[in-house]
Backbone as CSV, one residue per row, in Angstrom:
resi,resn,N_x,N_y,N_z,CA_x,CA_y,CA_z,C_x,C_y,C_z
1,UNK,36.836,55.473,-35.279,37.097,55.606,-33.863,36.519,54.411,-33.115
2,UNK,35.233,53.819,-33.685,34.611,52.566,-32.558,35.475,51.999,-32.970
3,UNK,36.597,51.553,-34.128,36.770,50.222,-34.664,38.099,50.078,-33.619
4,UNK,39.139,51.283,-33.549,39.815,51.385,-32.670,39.699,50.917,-31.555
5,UNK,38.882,51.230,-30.577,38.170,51.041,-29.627,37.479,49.572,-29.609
6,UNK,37.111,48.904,-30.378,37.185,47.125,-30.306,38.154,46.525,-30.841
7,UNK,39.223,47.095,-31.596,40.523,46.719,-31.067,40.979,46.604,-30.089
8,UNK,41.608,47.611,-29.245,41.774,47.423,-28.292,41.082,46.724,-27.229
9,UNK,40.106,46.479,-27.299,39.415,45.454,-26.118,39.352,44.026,-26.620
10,UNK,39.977,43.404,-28.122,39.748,42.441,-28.534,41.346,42.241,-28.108
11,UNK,42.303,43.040,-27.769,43.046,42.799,-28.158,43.644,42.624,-26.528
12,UNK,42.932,43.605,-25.494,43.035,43.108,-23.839,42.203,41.187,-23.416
13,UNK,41.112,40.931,-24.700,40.606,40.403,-24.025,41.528,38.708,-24.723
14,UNK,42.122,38.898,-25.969,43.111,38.073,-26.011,44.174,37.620,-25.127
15,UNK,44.576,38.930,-24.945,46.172,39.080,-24.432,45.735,38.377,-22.671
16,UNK,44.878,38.679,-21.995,44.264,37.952,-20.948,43.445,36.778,-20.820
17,UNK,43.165,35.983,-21.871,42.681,34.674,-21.852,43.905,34.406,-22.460
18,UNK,44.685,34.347,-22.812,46.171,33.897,-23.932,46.234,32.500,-22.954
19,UNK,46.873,31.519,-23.783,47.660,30.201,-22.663,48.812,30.333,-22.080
20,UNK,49.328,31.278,-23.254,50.585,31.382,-22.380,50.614,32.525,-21.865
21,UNK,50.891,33.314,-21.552,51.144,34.346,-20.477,49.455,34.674,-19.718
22,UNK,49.343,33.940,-18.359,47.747,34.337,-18.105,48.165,34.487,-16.256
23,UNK,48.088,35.544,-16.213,48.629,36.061,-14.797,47.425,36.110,-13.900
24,UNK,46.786,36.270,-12.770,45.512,36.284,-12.057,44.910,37.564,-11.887
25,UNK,46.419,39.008,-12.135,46.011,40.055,-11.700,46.352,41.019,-13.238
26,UNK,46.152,40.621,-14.582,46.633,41.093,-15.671,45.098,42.414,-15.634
27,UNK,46.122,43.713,-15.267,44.637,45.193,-15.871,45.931,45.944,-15.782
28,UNK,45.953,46.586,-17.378,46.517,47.447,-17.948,46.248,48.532,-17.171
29,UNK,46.983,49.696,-16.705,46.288,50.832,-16.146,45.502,51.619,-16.996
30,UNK,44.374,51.944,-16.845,43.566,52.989,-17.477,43.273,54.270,-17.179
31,UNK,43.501,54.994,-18.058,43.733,56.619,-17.793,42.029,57.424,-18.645
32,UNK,41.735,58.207,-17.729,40.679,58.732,-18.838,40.529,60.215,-18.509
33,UNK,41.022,60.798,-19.391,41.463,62.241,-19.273,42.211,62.669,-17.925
34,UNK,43.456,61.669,-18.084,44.685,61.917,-16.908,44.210,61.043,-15.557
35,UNK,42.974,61.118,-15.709,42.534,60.275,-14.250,42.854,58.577,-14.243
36,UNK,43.036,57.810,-13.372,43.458,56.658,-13.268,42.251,56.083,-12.927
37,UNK,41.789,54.476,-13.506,40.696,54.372,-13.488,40.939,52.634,-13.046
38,UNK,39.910,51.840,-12.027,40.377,50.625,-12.357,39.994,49.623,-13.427
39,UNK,39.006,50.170,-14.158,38.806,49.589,-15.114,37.826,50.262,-16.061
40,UNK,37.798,49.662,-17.262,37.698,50.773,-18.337,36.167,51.433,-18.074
41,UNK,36.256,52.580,-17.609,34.712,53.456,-17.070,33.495,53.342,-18.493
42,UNK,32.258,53.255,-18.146,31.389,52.942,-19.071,31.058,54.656,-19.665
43,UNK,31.215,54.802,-20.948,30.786,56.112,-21.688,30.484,55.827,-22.544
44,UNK,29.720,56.636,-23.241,29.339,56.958,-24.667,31.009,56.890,-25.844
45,UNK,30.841,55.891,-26.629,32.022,55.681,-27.205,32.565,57.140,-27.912
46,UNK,31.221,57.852,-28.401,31.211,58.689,-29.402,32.002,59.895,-29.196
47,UNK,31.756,59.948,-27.494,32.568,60.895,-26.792,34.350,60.930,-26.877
48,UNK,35.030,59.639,-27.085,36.362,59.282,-27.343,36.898,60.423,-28.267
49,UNK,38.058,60.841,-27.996,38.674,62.249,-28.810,39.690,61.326,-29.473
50,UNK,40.596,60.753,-28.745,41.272,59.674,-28.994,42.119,58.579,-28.017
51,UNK,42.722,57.664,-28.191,43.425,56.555,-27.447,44.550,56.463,-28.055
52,UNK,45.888,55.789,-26.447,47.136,55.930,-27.015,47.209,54.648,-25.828
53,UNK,48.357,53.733,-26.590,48.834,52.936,-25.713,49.969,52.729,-25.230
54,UNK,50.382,52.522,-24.344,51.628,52.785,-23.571,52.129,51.254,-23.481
55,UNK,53.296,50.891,-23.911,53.543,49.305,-23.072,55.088,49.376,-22.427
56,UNK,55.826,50.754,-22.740,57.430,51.255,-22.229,57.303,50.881,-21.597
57,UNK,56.971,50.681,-20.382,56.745,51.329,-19.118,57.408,50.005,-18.333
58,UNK,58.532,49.953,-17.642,58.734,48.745,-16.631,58.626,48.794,-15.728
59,UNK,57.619,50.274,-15.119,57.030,49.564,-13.821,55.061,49.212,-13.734
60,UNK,54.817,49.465,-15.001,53.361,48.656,-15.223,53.813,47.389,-16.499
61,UNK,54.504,46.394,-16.343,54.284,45.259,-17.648,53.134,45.346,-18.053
62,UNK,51.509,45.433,-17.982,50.581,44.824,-18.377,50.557,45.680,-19.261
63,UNK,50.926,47.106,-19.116,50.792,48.726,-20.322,49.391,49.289,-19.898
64,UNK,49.789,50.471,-20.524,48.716,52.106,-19.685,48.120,52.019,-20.964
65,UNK,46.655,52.373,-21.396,46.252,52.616,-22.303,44.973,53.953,-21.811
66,UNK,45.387,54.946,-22.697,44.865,56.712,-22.581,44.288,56.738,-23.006
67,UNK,43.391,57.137,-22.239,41.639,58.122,-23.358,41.049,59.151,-23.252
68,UNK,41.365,60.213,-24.583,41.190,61.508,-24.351,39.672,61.659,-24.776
69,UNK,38.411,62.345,-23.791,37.092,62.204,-24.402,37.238,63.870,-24.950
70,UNK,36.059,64.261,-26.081,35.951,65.670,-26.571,35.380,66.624,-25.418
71,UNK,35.084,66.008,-25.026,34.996,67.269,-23.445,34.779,66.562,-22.364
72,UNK,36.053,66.834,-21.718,35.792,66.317,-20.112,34.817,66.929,-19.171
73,UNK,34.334,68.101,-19.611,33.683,68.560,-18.487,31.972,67.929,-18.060
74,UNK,31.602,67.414,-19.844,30.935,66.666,-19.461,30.480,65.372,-19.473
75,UNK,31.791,64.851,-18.723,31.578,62.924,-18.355,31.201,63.451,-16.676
76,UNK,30.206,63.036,-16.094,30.284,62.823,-14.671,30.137,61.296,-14.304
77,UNK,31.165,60.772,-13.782,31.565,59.089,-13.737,30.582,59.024,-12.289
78,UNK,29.501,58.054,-11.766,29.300,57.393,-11.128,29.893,56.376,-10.473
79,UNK,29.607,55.896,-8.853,30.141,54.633,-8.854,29.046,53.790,-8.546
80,UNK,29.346,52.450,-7.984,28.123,51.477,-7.861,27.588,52.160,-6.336
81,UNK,27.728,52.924,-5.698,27.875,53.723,-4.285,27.016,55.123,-4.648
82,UNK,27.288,56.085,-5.985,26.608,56.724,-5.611,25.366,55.979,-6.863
83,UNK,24.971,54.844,-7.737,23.977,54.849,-8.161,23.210,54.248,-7.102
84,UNK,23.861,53.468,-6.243,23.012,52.502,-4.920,22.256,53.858,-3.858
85,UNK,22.626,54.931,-3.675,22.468,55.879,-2.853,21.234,56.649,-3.800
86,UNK,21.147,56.399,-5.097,19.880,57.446,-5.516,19.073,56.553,-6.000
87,UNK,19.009,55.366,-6.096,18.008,54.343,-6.964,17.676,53.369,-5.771
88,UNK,18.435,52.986,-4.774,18.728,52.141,-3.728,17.500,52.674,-2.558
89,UNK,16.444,52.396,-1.788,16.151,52.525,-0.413,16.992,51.708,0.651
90,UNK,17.190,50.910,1.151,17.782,50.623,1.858,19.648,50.293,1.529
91,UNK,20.223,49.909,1.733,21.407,49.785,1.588,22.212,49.050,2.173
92,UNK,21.807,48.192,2.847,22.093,47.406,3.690,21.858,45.996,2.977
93,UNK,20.497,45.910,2.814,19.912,44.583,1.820,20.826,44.141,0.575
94,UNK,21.357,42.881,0.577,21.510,42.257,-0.369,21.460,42.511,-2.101
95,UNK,22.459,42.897,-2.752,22.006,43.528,-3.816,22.852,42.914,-5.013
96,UNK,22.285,42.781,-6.054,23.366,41.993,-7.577,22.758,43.441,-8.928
97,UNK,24.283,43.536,-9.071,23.812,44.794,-9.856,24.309,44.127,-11.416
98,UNK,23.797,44.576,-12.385,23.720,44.520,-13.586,23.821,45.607,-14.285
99,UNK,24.568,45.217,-15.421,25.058,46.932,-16.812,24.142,45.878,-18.144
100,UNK,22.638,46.509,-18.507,22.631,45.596,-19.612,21.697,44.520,-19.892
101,UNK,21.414,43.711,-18.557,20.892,42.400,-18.072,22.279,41.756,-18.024
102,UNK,23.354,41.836,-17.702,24.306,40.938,-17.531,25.026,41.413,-16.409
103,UNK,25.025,40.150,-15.764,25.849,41.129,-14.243,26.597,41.186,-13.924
104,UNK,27.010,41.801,-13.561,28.782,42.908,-12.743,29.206,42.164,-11.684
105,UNK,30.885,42.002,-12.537,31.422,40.791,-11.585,32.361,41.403,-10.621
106,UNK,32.518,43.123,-11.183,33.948,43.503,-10.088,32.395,44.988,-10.379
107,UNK,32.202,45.407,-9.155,31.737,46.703,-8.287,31.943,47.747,-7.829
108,UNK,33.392,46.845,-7.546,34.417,48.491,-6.822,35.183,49.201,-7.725
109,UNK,34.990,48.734,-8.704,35.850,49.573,-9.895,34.806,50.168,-10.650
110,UNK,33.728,49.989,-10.834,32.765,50.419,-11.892,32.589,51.877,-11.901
111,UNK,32.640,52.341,-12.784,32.518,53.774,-13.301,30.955,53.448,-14.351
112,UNK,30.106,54.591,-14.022,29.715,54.964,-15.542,29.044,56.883,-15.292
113,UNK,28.872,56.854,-16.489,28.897,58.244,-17.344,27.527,58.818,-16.573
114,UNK,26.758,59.630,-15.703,25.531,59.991,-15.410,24.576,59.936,-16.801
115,UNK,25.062,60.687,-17.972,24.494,60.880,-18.425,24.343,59.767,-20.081
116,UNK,24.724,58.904,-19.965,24.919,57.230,-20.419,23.849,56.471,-20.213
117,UNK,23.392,56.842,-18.524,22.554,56.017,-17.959,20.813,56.197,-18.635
118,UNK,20.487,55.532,-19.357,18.850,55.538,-19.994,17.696,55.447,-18.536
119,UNK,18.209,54.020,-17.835,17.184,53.830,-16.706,17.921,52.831,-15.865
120,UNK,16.974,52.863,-14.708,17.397,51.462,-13.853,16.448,51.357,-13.480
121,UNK,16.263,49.789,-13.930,15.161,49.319,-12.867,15.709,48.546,-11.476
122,UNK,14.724,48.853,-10.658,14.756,47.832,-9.299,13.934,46.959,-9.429
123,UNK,14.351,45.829,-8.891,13.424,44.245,-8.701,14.066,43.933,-7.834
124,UNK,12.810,43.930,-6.523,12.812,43.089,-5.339,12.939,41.796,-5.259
125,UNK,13.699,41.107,-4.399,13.158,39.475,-4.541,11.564,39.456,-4.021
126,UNK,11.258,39.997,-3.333,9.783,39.598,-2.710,8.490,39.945,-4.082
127,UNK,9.143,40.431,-5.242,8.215,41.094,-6.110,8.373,39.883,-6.943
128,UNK,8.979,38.691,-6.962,9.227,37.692,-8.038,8.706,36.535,-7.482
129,UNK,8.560,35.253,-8.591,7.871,34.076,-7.622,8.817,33.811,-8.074
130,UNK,9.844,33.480,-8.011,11.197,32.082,-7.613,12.108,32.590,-6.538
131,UNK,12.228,34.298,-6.270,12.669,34.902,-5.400,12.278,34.967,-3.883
132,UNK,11.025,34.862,-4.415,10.078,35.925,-2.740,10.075,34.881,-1.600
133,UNK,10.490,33.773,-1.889,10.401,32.596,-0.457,12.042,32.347,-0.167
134,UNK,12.718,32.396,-0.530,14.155,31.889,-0.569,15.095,33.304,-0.127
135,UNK,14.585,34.531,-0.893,15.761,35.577,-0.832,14.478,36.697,-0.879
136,UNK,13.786,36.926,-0.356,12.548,38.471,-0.401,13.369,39.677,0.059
137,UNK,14.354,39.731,0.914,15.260,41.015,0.788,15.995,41.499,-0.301
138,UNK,16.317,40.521,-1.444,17.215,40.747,-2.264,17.312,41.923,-3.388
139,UNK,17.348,42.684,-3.348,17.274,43.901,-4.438,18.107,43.491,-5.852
140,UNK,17.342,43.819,-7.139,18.168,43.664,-8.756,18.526,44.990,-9.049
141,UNK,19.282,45.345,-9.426,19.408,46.756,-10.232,20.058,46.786,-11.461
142,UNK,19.462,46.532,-12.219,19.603,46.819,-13.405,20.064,48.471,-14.007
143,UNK,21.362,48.401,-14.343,21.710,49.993,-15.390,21.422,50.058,-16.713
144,UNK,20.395,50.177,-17.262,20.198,50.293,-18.555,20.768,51.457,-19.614
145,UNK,21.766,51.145,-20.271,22.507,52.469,-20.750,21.928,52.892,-21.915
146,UNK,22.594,54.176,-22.387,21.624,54.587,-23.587,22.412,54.396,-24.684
147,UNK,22.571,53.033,-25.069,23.175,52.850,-26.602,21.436,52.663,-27.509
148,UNK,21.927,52.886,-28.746,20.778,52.976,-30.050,19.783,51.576,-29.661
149,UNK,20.556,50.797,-29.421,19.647,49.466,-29.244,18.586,49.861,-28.246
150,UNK,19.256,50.032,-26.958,17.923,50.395,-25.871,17.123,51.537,-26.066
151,UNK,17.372,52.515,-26.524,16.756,53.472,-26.921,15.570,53.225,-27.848
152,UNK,16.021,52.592,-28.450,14.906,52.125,-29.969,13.969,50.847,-29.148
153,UNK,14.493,50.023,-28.232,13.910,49.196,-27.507,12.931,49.856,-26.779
154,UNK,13.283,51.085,-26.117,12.081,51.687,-24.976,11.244,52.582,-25.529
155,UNK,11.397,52.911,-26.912,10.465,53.897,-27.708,9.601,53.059,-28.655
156,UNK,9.902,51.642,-28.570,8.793,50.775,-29.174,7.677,50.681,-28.106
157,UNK,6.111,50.311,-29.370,5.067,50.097,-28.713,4.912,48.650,-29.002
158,UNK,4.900,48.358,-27.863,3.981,46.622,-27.860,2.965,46.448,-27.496
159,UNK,2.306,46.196,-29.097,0.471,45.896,-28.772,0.339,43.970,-28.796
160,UNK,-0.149,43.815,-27.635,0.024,42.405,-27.639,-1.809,41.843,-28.097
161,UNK,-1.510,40.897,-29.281,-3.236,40.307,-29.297,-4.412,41.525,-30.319
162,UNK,-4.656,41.039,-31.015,-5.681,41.767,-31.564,-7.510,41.571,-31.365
163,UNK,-7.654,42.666,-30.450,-9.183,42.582,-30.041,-10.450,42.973,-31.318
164,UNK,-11.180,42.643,-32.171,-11.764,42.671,-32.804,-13.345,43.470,-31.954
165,UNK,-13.709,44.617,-32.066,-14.929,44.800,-31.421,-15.994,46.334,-32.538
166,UNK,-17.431,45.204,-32.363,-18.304,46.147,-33.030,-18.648,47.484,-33.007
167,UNK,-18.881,48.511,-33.236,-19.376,49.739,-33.080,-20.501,50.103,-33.538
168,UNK,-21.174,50.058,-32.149,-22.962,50.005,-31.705,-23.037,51.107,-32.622
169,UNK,-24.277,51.057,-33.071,-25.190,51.851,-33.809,-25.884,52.877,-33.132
170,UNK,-25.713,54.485,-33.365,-26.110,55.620,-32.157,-27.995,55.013,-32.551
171,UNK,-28.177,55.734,-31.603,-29.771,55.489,-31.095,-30.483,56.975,-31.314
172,UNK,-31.381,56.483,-31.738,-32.221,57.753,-31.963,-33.599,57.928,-31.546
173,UNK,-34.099,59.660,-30.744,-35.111,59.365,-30.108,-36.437,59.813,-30.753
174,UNK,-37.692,60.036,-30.391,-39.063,59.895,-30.836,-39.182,61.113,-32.107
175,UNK,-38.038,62.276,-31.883,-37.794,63.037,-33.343,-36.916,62.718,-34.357
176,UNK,-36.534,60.952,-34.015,-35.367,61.149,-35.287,-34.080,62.025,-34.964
177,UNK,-33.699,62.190,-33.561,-32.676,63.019,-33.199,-31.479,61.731,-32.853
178,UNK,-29.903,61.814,-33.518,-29.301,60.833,-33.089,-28.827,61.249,-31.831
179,UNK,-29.175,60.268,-30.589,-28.423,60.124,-28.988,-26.949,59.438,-29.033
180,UNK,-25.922,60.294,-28.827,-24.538,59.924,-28.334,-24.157,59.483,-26.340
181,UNK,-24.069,58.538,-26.029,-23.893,58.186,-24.729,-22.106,58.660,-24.855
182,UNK,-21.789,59.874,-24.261,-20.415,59.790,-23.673,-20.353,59.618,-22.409
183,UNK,-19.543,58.566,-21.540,-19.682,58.365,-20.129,-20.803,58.628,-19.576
184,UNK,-21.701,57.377,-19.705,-23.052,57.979,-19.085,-23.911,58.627,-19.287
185,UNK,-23.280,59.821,-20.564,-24.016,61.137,-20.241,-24.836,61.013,-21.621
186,UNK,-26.009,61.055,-21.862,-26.469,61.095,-22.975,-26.989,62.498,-23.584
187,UNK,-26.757,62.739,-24.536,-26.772,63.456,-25.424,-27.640,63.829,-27.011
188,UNK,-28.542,64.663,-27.382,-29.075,64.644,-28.258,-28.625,65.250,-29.464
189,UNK,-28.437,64.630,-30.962,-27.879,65.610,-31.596,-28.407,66.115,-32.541
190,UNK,-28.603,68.240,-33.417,-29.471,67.847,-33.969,-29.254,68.271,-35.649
């Protein structure tokens, strides 16, 4: 089913860089469980039931390509509107959104899955030093989705540097009793 599925996108992303036939407005219509989409909505691949491609059609030339997921009921598609409205404080400010660390060149079409989404971070320009003098309103938003890579990325520990340190010798008082200092608090043991 993935291999399908990078077919077909190897095969949109040919057919639209091609030399010869390269139109300005070439997007196949996309359907995802009957709904019309402007471009292909971000989900969990795994979810795909199956895909069908359409190219009959003479009043779309570019061709419809269908995607049935194993349960519609639970994709809830986002747009860049309602993730800006729950991750976003202001909304007004200046904003470059990203799927990934790579950033999103069309906005108004973006779909993704609620439950796809791993995290987002925000980064202020005023929180950066190449940002904070030039653009300090500027908001980043990063969508970090939950494929295996990021997942396994945010459940790693990074211990940076190895500190080498002695472990003092307990102290003992006028009976030969060993003293434990926990926070301050000293202690006799017997």
């Amino acid at each position: 089913m993935k291999n399908v599925f990078v077919v077909i996108l190897l095969f949109i992303a040919v057919k639209s860089q091609g030399q010869i036939y390269k139109p300005e407005n070439f997007r196949p219509e996309i359907y995802l469980d009957s709904v019309k989409y402007g471009s292909f909505p971000n989900f969990d691949i795994h979810q795909i039931d199956s895909i069908s491609i359409s190219k009959e059609n003479k009043k779309v030339p570019e061709g419809q390509i269908f995607i049935k997921s194993k349960n519609p009921k639970n994709l809830y598609l986002l747009s860049i509107l309602d993730i800006t409205a729950r991750y976003k404080k202001n909304a007004l400010t200046p904003t470059i959104y990203m799927l990934d660390n790579e950033i999103l060149k069309e906005v108004s079409t973006f779909r993704i899955d609620s439950s796809y989404i791993l995290k987002v971070e925000v980064l202020k320009g005023s929180e950066t030093d190449y940002l904070n003098t030039q653009f300090p309103d500027l908001t980043i938003l990063n969508i970090v989705t939950r494929t295996e890579k990021n997942i396994a990325k945010e459940n790693e520990i990074r211990i940076r540097g190895i500190e080498k340190r002695s472990v003092p010798q307990p102290n003992t008082d006028a009976q030969g009793n060993t003293i434990f200092r926990i926070r301050g608090v000293s202690t006799a043991s017997m």
